[in-house]
N, C-alpha and C positions, 0 to 999 in steps of 0.2 A: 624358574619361578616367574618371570618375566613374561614370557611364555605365554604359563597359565593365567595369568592375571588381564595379559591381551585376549585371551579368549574368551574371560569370562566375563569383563569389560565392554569387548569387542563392537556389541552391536547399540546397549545402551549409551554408548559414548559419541557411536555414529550416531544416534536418531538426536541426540543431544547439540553434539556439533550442526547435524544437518536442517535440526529445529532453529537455531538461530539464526545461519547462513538462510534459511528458506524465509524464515518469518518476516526478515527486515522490510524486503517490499510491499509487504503485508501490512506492515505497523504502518509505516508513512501515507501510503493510499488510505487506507483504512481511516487515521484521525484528519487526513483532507476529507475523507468525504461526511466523516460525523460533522466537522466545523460546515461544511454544506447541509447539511438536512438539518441541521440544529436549526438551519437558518428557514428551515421549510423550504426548502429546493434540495430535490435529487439529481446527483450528475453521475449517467451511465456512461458517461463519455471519457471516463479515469483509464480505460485500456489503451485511450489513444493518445492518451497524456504522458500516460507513463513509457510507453512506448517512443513518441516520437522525444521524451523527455534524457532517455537512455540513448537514444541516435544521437539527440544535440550534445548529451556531454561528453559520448566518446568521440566527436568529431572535434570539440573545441578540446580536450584532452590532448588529442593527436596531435593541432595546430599549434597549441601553445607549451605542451609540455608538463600543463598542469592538470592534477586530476580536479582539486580543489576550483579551479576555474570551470571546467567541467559541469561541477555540479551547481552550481552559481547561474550558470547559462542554461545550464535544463529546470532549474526553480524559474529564471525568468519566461524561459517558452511553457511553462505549466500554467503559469499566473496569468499567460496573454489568451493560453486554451479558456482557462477559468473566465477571464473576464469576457471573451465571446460568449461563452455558452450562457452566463448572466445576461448579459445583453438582449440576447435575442429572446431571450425566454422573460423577460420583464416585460415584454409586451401581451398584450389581454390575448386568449384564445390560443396561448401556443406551448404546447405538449412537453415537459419538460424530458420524460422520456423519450417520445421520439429526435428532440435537439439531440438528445446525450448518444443516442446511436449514430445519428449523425456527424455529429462530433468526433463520436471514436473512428467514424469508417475515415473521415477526412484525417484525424490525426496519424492512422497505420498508412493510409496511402501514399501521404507527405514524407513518413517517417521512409520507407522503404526506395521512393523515389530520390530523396537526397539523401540516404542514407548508402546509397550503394559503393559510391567512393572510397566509402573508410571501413568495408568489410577487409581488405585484406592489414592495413597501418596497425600497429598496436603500439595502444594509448596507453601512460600508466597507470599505475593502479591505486584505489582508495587505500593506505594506512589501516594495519591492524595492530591490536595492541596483543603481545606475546603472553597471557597470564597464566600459562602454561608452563613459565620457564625456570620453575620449582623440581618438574617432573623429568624422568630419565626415558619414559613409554612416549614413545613416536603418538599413538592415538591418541593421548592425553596432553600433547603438547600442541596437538591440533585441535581438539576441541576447546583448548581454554584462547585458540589463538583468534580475539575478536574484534571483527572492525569496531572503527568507530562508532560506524553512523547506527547500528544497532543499541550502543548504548546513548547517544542522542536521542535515538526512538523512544528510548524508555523513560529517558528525562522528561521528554517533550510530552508525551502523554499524562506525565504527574503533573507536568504542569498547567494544562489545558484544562485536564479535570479540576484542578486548585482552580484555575481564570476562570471557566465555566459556573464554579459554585461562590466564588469569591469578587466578582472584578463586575465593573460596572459594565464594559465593554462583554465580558461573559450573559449579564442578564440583560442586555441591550437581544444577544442573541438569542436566547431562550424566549422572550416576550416576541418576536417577531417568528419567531419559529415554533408560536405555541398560538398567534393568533395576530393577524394582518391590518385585524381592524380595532383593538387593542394598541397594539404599536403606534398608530396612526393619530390616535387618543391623545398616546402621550408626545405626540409631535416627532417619532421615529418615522424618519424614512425607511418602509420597508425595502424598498427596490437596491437603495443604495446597499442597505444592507447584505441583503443579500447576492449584490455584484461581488462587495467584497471578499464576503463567506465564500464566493464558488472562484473565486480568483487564490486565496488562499488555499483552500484544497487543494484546487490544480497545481500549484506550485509545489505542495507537499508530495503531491503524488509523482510529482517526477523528479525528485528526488528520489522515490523507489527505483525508479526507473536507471538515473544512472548509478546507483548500485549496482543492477543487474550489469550491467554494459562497463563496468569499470572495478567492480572488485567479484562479484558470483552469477554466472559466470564467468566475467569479465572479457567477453568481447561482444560485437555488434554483428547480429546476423538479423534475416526476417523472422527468425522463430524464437526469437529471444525472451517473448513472453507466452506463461503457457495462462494467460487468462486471469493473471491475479489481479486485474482493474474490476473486472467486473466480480470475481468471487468477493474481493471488500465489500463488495455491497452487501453481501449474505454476512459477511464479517460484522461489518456493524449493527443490521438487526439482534445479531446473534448476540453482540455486548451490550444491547439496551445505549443505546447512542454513550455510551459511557467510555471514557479515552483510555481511562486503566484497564479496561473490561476490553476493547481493542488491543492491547497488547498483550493480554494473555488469552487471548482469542487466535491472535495473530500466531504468537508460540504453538497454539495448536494445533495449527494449519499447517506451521511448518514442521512439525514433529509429522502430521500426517502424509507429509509431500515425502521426509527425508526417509521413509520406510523402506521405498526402493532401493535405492542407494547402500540405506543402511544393509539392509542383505545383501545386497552384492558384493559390498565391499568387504564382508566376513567368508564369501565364497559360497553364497547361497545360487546355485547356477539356473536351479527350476522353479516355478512360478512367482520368481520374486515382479517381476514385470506387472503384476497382478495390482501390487500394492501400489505403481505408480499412479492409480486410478483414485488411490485413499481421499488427496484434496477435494474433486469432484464426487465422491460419493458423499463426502461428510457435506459439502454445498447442498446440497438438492437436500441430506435428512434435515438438513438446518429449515431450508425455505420451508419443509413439510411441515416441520414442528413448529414452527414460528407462524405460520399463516393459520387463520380461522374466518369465515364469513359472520360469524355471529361474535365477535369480542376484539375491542384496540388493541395493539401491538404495545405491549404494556412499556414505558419511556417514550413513547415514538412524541415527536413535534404534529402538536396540532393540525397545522397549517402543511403539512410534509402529502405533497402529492402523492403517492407512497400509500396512505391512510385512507385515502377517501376512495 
């Protein structure tokens, strides 16, 4: 009986489990870069965030023993990415796009040139919670088995969207990420604003990151990301800058990513490799569907370089 119930189970449980495990670096990247463009600043520079964000916290992982230290230390190096990339980009005439590739190419360089030491050391690992442990099916006791920082993600999204519609500090960022000179009116400093906005992101986004490098995966190598800084960005058009609307965005991504996996891991031997392309196919239908020459990108921030 047992058996059967694995088999029939089998695959939905895997795209289930692997939707979660995949989504997480998703959701964090994702509401750092909405709390940046809310602010009318885009940062394409989240791939080198998160990246070199996952090197910092399996490297202090290792030294100290802690994972929780770890990710403390890659929110600080995400928040110093962010606050550069504000920086430099607050001055008149300068391409927030081109920063942000800039940005990312210096954050994988860094990451992979100090990161080379702690490719073989293993670090521990982020904390899962068991809610699984009702059930007697191995599958079923793996897919309820979930980290933390996933259900943080989810918090944190409800709450951002509540601050964003609620909270003075929410409509500080909406009036500045909807119109510059607006803001200015009412004595908001947009600059500062949006320093903080993209210093924040970054810090969120590497938090994705040591996810990756500390519980899924869970080790540090140079390929440890397959691109999910820059797919957030298709992520968040695709939620209408909305943080609830990133998390279940983000679940889609990952249900899309876990497709490979999932067949294989039911014993699908022939073209399941196919489906490893899913996340990247559904990027590009998104950019397709969401892009128009003739009509605004319906939520999008006024002021969001992005727009014009």
């Amino acid at each position: 009986m047992e058996d059967t119930a694995i088999g029939l189970w089998g695959v939905p449980l895997a795209i289930f489990a692997g939707a979660i495990r995949v989504s997480t670096p998703f959701i964090f990247v994702s509401l750092g870069e909405t709390i940046t463009e809310r602010s009318g600043r885009i940062n394409l520079g989240l791939e080198g965030t998160l990246v070199f964000g996952a090197m910092t916290a399996y490297a202090i992982a290792v030294l100290s023993g802690s994972a929780w230290l770890g990710v403390l230390a890659a929110m600080a190096t995400g928040a110093v990415f962010g606050t550069v990339h504000g920086w430099i980009c607050k001055w008149p005439k300068v391409n927030d796009i081109a920063i942000g590739i800039a940005m990312m190419q210096f954050g994988l360089g860094l990451a992979f040139f100090l990161g080379k030491p702690f490719i073989q050391p293993v670090a521990p690992h982020l904390p899962a919670i068991p809610f699984g442990f009702w059930s007697n099916l191995p599958p079923v006791e793996a897919a309820l088995n979930i980290n933390i920082l996933f259900i943080l993600g989810g918090a944190l999204a409800v709450i951002l969207w509540w601050a964003l519609k609620n909270t003075r500090i929410g409509l500080v960022l909406r009036v500045v990420g909807d119109s510059t000179d607006a803001a200015r009116a009412m004595g908001i400093n947009p600059d500062r604003v949006r320093l903080l906005a993209t210093a924040v992101g970054g810090s969120l986004a590497a938090i994705g990151g040591a996810y990756l490098s500390l519980y899924y995966p869970g080790s540090w190598n140079e390929r440890i990301s397959s691109g999910q800084g820059l797919m957030a960005v298709a992520l968040v058009i695709f939620a209408r800058w909305n943080p609830i609307g990133c998390f279940v965005a983000a679940l889609l991504f990952g249900g899309a990513g876990a497709l490979g996996p999932a067949l294989q891991s039911v014993g699908v031997t022939q073209g399941y490799y196919l489906f490893y392309a899913a996340p990247y196919v559904l990027t590009l239908v998104i950019m397709i569907i969401t892009s128009s020459p003739t009509r605004a990108l319906a939520g999008a921030p006024g002021a969001l370089s992005l727009t014009k």
